[in-house]
PABA-898841 format. One record per atom (N, C-alpha, C, O): residue number from 1; residue in one letter; y, z, x; atom name. Coordinates in steps of 0.1 Angstrom, whole numbers, m for minus. Atoms other than C-alpha are relative to their C-alpha. Layout:
# PABA-898841
<resi:NUM resn:a north:Y up:Z east:X name:CA>
...
END
This chain:
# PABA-898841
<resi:1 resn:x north:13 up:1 east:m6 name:N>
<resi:1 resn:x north:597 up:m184 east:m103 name:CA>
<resi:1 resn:x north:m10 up:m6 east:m10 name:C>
<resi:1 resn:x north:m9 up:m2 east:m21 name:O>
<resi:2 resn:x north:9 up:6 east:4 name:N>
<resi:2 resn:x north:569 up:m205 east:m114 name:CA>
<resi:2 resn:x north:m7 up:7 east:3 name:C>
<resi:2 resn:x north:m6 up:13 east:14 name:O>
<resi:3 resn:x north:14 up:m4 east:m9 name:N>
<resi:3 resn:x north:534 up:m191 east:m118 name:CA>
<resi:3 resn:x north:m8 up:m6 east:m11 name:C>
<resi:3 resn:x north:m4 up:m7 east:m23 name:O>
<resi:4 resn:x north:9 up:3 east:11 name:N>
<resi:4 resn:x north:506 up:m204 east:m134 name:CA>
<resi:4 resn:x north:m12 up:3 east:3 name:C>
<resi:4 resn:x north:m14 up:5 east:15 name:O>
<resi:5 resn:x north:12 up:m8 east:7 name:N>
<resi:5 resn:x north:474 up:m193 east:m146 name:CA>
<resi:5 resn:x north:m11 up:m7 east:0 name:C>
<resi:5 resn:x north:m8 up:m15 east:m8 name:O>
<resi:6 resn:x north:8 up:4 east:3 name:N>
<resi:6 resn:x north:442 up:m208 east:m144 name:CA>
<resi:6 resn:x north:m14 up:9 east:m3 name:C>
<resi:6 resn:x north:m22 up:15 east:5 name:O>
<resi:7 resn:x north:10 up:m7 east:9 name:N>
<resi:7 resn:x north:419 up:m192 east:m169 name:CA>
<resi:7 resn:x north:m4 up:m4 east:m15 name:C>
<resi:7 resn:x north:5 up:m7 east:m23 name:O>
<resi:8 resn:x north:5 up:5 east:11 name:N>
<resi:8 resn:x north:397 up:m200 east:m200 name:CA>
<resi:8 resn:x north:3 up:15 east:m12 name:C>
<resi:8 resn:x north:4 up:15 east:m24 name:O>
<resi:9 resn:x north:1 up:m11 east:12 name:N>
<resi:9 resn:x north:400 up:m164 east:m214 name:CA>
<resi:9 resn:x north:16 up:6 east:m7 name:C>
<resi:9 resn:x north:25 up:12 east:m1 name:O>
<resi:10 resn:x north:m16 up:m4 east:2 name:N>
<resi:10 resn:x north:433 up:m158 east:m236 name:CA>
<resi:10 resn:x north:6 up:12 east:2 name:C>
<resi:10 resn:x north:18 up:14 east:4 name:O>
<resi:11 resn:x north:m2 up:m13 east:m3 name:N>
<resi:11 resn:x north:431 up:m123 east:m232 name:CA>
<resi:11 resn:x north:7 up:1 east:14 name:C>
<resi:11 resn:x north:19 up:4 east:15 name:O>
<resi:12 resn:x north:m7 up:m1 east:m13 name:N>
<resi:12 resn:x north:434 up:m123 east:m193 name:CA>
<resi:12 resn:x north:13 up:m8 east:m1 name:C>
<resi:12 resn:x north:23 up:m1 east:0 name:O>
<resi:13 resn:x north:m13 up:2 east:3 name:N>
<resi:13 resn:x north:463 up:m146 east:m200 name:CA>
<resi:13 resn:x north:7 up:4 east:m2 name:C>
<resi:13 resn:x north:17 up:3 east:5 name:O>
<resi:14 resn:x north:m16 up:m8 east:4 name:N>
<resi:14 resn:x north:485 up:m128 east:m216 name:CA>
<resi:14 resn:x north:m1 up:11 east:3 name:C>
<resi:14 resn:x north:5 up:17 east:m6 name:O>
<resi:15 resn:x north:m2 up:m12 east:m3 name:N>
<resi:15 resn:x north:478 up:m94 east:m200 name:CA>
<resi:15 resn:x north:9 up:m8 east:17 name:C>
<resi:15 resn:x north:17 up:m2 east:23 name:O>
<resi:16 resn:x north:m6 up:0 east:m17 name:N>
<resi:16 resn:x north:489 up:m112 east:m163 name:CA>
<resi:16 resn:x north:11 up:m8 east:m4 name:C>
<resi:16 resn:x north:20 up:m11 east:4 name:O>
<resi:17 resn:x north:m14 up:6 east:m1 name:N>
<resi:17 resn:x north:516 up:m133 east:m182 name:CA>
<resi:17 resn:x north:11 up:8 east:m5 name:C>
<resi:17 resn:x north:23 up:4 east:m3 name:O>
<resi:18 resn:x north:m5 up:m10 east:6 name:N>
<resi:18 resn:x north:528 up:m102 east:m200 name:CA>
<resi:18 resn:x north:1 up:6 east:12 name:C>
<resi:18 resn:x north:13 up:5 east:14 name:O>
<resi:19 resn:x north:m2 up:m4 east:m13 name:N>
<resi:19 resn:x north:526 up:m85 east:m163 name:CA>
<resi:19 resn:x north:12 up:m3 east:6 name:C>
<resi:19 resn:x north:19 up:5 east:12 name:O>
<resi:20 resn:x north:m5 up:10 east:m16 name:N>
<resi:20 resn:x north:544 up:m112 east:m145 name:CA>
<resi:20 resn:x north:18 up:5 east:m13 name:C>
<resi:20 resn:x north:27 up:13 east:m9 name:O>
<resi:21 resn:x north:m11 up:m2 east:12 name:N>
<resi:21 resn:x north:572 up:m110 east:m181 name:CA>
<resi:21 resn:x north:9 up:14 east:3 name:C>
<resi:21 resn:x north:21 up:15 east:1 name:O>
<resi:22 resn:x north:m2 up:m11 east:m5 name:N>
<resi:22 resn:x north:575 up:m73 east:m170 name:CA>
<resi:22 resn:x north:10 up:1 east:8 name:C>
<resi:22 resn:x north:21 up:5 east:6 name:O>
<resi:23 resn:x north:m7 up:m2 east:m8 name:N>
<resi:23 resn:x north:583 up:m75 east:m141 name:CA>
<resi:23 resn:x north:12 up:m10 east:11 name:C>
<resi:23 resn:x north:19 up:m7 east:20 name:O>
<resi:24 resn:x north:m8 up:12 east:m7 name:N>
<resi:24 resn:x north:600 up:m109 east:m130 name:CA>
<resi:24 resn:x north:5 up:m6 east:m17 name:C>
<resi:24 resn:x north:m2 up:m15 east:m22 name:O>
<resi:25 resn:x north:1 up:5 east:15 name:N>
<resi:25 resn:x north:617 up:m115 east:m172 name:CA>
<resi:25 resn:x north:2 up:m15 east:1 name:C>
<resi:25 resn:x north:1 up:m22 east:m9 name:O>
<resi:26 resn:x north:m6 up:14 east:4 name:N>
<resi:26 resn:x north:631 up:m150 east:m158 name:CA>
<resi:26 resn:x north:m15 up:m9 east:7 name:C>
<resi:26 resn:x north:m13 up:m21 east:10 name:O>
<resi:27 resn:x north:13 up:8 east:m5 name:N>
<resi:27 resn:x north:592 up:m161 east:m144 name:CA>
<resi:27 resn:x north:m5 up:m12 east:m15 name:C>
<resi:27 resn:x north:m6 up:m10 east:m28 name:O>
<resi:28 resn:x north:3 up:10 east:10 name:N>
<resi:28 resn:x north:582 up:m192 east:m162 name:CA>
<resi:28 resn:x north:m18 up:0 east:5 name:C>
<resi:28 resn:x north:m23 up:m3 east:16 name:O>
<resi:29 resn:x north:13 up:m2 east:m1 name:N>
<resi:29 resn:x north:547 up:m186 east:m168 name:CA>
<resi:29 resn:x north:m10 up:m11 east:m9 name:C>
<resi:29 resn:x north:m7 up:m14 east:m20 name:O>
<resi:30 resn:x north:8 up:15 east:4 name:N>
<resi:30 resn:x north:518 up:m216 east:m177 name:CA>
<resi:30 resn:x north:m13 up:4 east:1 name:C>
<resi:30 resn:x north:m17 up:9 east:11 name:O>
<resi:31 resn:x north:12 up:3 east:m2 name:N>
<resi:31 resn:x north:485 up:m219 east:m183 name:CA>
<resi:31 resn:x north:m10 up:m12 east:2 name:C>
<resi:31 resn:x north:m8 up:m23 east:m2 name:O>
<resi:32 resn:x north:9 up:15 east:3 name:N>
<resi:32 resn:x north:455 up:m242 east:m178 name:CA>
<resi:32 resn:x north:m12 up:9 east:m3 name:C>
<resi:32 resn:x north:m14 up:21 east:1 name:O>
<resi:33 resn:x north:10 up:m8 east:0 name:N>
<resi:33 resn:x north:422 up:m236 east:m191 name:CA>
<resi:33 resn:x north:m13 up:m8 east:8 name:C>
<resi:33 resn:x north:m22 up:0 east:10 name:O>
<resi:34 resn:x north:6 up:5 east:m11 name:N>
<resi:34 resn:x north:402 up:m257 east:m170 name:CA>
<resi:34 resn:x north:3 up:m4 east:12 name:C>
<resi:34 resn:x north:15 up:m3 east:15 name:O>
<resi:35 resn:x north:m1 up:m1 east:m14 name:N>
<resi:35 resn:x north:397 up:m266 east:m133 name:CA>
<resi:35 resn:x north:11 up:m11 east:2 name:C>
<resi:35 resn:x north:21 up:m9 east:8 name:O>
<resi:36 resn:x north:m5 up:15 east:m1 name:N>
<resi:36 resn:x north:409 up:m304 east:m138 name:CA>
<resi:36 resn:x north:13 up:7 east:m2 name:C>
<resi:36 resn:x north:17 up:10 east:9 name:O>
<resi:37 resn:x north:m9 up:m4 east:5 name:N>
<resi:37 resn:x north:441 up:m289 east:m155 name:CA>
<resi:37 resn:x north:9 up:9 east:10 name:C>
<resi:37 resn:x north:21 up:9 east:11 name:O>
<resi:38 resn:x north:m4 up:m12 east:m11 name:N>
<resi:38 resn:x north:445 up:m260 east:m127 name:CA>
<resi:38 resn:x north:5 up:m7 east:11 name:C>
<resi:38 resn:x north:15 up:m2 east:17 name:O>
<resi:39 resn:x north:m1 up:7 east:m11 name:N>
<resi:39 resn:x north:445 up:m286 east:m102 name:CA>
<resi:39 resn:x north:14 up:m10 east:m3 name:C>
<resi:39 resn:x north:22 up:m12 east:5 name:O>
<resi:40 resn:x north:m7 up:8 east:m2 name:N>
<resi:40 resn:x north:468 up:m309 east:m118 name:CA>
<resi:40 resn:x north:20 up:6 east:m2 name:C>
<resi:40 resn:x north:30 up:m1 east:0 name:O>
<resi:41 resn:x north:m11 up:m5 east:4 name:N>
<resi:41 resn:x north:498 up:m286 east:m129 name:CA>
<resi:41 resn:x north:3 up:9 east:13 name:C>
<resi:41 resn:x north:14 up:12 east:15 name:O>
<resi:42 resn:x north:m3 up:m1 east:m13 name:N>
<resi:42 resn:x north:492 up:m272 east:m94 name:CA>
<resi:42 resn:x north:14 up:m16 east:12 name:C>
<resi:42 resn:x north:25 up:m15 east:18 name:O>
<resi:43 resn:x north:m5 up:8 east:m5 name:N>
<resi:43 resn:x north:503 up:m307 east:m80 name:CA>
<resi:43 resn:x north:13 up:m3 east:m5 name:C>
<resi:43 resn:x north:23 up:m3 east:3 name:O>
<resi:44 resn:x north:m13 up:4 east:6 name:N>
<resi:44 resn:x north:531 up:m316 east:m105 name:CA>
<resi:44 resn:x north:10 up:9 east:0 name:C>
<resi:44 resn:x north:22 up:5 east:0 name:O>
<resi:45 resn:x north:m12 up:m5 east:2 name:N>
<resi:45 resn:x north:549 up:m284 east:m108 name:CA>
<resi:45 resn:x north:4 up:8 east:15 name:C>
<resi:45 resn:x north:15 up:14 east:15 name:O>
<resi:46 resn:x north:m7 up:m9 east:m9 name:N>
<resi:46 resn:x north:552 up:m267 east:m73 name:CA>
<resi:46 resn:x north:0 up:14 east:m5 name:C>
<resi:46 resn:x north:10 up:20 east:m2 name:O>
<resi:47 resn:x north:2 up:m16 east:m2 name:N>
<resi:47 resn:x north:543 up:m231 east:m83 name:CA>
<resi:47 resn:x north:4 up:11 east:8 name:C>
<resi:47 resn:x north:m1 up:11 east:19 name:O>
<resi:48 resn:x north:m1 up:m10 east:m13 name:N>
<resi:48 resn:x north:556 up:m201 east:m66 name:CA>
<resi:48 resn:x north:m15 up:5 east:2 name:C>
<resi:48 resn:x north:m18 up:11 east:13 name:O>
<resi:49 resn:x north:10 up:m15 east:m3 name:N>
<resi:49 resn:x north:521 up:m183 east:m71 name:CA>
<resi:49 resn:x north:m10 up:m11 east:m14 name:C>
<resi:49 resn:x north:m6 up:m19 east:m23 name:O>
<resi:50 resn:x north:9 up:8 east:9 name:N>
<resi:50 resn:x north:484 up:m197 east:m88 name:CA>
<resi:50 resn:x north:m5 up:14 east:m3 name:C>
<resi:50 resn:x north:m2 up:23 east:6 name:O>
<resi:51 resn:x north:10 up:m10 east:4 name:N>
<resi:51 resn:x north:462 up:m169 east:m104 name:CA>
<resi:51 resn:x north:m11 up:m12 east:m8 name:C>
<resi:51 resn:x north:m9 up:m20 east:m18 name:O>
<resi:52 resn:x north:5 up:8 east:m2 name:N>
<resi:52 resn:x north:432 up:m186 east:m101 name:CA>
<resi:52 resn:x north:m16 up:7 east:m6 name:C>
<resi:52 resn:x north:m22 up:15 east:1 name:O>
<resi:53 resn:x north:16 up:m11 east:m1 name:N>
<resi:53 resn:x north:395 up:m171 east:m120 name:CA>
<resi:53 resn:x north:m11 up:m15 east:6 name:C>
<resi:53 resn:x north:m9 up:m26 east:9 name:O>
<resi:54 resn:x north:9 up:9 east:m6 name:N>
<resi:54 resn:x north:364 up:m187 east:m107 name:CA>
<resi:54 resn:x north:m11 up:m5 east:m9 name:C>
<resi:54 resn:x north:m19 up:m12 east:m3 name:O>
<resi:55 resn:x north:8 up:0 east:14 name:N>
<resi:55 resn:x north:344 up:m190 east:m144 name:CA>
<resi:55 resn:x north:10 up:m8 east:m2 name:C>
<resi:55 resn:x north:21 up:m3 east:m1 name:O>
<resi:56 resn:x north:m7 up:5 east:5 name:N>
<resi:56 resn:x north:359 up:m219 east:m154 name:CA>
<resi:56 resn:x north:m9 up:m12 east:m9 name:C>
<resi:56 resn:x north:m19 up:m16 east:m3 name:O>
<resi:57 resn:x north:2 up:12 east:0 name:N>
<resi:57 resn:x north:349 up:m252 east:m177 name:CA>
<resi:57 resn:x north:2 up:m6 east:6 name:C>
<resi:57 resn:x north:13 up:m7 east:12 name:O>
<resi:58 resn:x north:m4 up:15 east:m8 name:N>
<resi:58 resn:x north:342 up:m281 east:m163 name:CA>
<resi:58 resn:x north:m1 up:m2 east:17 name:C>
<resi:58 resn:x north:0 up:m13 east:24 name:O>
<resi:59 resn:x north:m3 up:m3 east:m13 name:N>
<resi:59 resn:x north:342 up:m265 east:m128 name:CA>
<resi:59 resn:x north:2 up:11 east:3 name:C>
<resi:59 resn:x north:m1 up:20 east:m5 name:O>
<resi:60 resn:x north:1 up:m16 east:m3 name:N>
<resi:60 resn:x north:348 up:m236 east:m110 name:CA>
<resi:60 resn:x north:10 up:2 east:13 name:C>
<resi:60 resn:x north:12 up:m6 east:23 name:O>
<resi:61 resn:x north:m14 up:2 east:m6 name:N>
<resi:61 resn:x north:378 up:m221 east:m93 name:CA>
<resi:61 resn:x north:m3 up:0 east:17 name:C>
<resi:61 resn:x north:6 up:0 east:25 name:O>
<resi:62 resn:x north:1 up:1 east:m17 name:N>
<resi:62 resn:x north:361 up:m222 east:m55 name:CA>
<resi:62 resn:x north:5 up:m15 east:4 name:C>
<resi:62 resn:x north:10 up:m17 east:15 name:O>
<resi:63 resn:x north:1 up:5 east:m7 name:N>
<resi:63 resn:x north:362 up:m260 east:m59 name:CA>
<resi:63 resn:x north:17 up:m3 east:m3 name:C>
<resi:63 resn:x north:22 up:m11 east:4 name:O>
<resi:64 resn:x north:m14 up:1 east:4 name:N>
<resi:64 resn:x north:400 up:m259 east:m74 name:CA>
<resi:64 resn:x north:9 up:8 east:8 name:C>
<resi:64 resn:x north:20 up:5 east:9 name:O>
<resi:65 resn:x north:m9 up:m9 east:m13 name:N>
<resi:65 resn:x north:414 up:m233 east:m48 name:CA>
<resi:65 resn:x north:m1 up:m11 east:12 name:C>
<resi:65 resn:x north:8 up:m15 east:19 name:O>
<resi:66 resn:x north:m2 up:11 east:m14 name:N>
<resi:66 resn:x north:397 up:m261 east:m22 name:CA>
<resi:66 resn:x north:9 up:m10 east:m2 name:C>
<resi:66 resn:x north:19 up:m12 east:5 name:O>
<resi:67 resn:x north:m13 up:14 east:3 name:N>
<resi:67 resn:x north:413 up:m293 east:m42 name:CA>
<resi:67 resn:x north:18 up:4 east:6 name:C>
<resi:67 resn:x north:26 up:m3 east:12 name:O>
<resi:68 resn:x north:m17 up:m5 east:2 name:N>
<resi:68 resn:x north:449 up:m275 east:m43 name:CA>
<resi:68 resn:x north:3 up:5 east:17 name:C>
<resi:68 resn:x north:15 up:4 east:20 name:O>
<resi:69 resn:x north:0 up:m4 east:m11 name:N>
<resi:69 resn:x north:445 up:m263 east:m5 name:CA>
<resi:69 resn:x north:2 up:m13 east:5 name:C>
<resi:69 resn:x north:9 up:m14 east:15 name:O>
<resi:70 resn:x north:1 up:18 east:m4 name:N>
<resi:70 resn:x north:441 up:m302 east:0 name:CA>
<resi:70 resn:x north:16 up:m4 east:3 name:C>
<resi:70 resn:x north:20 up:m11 east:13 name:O>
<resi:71 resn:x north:m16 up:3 east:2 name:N>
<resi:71 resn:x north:480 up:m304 east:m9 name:CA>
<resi:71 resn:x north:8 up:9 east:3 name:C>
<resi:71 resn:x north:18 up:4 east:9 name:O>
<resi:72 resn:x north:m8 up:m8 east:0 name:N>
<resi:72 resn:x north:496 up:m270 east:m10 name:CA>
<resi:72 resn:x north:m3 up:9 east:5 name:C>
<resi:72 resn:x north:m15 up:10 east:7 name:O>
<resi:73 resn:x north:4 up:m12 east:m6 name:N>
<resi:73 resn:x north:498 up:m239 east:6 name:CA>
<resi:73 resn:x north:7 up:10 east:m9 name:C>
<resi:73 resn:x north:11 up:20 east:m4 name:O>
<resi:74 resn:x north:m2 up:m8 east:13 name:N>
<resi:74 resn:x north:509 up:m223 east:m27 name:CA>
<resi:74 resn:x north:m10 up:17 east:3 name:C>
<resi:74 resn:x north:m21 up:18 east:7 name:O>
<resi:75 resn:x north:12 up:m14 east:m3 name:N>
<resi:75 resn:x north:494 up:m185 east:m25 name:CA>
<resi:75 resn:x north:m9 up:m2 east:m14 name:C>
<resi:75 resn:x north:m5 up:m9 east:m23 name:O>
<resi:76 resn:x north:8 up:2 east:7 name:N>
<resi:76 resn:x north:469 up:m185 east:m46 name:CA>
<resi:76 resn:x north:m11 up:17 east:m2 name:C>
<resi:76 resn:x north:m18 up:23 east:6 name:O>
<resi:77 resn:x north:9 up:m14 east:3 name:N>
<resi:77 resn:x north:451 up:m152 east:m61 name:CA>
<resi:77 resn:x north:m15 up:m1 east:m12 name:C>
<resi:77 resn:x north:m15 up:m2 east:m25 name:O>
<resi:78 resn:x north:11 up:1 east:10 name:N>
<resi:78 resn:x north:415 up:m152 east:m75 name:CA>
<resi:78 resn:x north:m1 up:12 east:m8 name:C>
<resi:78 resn:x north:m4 up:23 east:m2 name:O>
<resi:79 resn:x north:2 up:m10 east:12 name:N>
<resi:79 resn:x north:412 up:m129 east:m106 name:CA>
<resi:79 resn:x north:m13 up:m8 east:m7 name:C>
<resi:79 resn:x north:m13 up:m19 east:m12 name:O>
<resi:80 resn:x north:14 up:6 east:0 name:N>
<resi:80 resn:x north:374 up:m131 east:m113 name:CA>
<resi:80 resn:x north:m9 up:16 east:m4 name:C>
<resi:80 resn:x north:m6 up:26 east:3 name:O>
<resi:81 resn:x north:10 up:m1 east:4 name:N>
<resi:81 resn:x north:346 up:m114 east:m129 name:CA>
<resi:81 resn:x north:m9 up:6 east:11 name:C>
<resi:81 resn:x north:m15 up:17 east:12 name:O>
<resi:82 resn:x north:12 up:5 east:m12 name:N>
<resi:82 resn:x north:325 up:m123 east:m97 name:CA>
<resi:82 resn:x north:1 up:17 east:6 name:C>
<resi:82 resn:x north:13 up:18 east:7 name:O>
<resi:83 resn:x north:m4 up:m8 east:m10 name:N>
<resi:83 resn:x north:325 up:m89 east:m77 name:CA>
<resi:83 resn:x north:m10 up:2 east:14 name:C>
<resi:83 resn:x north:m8 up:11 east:22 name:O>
<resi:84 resn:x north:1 up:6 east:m13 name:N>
<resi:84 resn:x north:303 up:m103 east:m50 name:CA>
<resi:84 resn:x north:3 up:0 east:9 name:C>
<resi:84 resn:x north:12 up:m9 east:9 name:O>
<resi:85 resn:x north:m7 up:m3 east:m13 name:N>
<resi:85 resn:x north:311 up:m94 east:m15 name:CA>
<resi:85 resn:x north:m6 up:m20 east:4 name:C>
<resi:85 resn:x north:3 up:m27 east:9 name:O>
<resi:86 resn:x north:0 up:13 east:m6 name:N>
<resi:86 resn:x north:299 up:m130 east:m6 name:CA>
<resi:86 resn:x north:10 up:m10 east:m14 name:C>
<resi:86 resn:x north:17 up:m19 east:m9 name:O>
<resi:87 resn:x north:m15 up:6 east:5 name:N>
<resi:87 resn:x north:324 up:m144 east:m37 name:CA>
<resi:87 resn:x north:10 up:3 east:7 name:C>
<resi:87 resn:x north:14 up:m6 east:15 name:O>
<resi:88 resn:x north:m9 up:m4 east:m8 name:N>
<resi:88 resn:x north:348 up:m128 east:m23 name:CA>
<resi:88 resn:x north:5 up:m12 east:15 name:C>
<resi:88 resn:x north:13 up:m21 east:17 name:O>
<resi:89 resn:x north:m3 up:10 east:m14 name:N>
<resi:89 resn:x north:346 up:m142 east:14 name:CA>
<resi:89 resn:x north:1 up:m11 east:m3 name:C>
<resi:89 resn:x north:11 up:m16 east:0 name:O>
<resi:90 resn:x north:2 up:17 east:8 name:N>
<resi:90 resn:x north:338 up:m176 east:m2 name:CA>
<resi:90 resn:x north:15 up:m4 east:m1 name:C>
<resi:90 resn:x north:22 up:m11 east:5 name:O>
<resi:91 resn:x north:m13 up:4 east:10 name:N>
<resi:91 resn:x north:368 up:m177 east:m25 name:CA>
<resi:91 resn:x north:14 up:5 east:19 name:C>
<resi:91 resn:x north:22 up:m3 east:24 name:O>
<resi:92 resn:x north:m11 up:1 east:m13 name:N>
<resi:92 resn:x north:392 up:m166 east:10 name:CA>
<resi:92 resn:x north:m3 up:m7 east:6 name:C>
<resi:92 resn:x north:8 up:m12 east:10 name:O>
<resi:93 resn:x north:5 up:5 east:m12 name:N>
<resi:93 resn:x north:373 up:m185 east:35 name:CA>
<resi:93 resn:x north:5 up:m14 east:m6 name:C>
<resi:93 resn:x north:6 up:m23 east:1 name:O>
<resi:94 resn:x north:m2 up:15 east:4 name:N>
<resi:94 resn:x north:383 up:m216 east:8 name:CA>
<resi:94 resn:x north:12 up:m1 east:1 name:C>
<resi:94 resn:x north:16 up:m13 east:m1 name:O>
<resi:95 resn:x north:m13 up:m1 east:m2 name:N>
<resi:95 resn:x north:420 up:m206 east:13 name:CA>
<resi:95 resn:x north:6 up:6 east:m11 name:C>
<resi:95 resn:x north:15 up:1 east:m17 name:O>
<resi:96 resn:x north:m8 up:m3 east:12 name:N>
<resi:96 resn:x north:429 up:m184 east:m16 name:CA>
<resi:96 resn:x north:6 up:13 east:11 name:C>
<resi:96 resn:x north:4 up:15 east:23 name:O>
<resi:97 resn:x north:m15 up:m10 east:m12 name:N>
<resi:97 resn:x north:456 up:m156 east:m1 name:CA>
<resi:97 resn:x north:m8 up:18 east:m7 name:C>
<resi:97 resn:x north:m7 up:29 east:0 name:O>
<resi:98 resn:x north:6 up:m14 east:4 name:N>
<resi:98 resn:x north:436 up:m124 east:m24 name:CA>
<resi:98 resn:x north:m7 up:m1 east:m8 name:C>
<resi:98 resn:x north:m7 up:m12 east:m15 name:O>
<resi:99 resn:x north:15 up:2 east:10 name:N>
<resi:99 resn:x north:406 up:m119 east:m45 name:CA>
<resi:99 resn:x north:m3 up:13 east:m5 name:C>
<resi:99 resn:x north:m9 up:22 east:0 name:O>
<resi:100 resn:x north:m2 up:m13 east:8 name:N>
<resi:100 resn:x north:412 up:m94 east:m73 name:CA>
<resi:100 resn:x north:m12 up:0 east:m10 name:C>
<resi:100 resn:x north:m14 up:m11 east:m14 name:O>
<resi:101 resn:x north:9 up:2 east:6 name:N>
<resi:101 resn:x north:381 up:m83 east:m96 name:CA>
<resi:101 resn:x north:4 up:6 east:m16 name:C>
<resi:101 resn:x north:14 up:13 east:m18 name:O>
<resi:102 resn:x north:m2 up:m4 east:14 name:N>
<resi:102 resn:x north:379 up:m78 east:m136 name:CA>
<resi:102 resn:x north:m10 up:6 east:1 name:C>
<resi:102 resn:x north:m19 up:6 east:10 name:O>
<resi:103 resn:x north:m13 up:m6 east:4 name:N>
<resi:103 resn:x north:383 up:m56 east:m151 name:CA>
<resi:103 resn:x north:8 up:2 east:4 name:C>
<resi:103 resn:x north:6 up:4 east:16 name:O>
<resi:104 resn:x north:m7 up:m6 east:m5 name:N>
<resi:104 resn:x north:416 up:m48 east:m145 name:CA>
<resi:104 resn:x north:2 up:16 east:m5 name:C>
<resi:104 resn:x north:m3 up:19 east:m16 name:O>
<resi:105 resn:x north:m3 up:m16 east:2 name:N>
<resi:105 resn:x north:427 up:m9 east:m148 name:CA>
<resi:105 resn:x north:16 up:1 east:5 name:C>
<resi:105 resn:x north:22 up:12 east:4 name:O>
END
């Protein structure tokens, strides 16, 4: 299983690639830390699964959940900061599949 990561903070990184290591040990797990990057290893590798935040350089993951919606129907999960009931709807209404908030616990 492919999954990859789009996030600037290394922390969240390796708590959801340490997660994913857990519990799937043969998941090939990747990062990007910007949007451009999120978007393009979306296109080239075929992902089972995006973990997608919406604080990003350069951009921001509502308009990188749209871009990748453009091409794939990859599920896509926002892990975000944001806890906005209007982020929220936003980030699904753009095609992401769930919209999880930080902290995790």
């Amino acid at each position: 299983m492919r999954v990859r990561i789009v996030d600037n903070e290394p922390d969240i990184v390796e708590i959801v690639g340490l997660t994913f290591a857990l519990r799937w040990p043969d998941a090939e797990v990747l990062h990007a830390r910007t949007g451009a990057e999120g978007i393009e290893i979306a296109r080239r590798d075929a992902p089972a699964m995006v973990v997608l935040d919406i604080g990003l350089p350069g951009g921001d993951g509502f308009a990188v959940c749209e871009r990748i919606r453009r091409f794939s129907d990859v599920p896509i999960i926002m892990l975000t900061a944001r806890h906005n009931e209007v982020d929220k709807v936003r980030g699904l209404e753009l095609g992401a599949d769930d919209y999880i908030t930080k902290p995790l616990s």
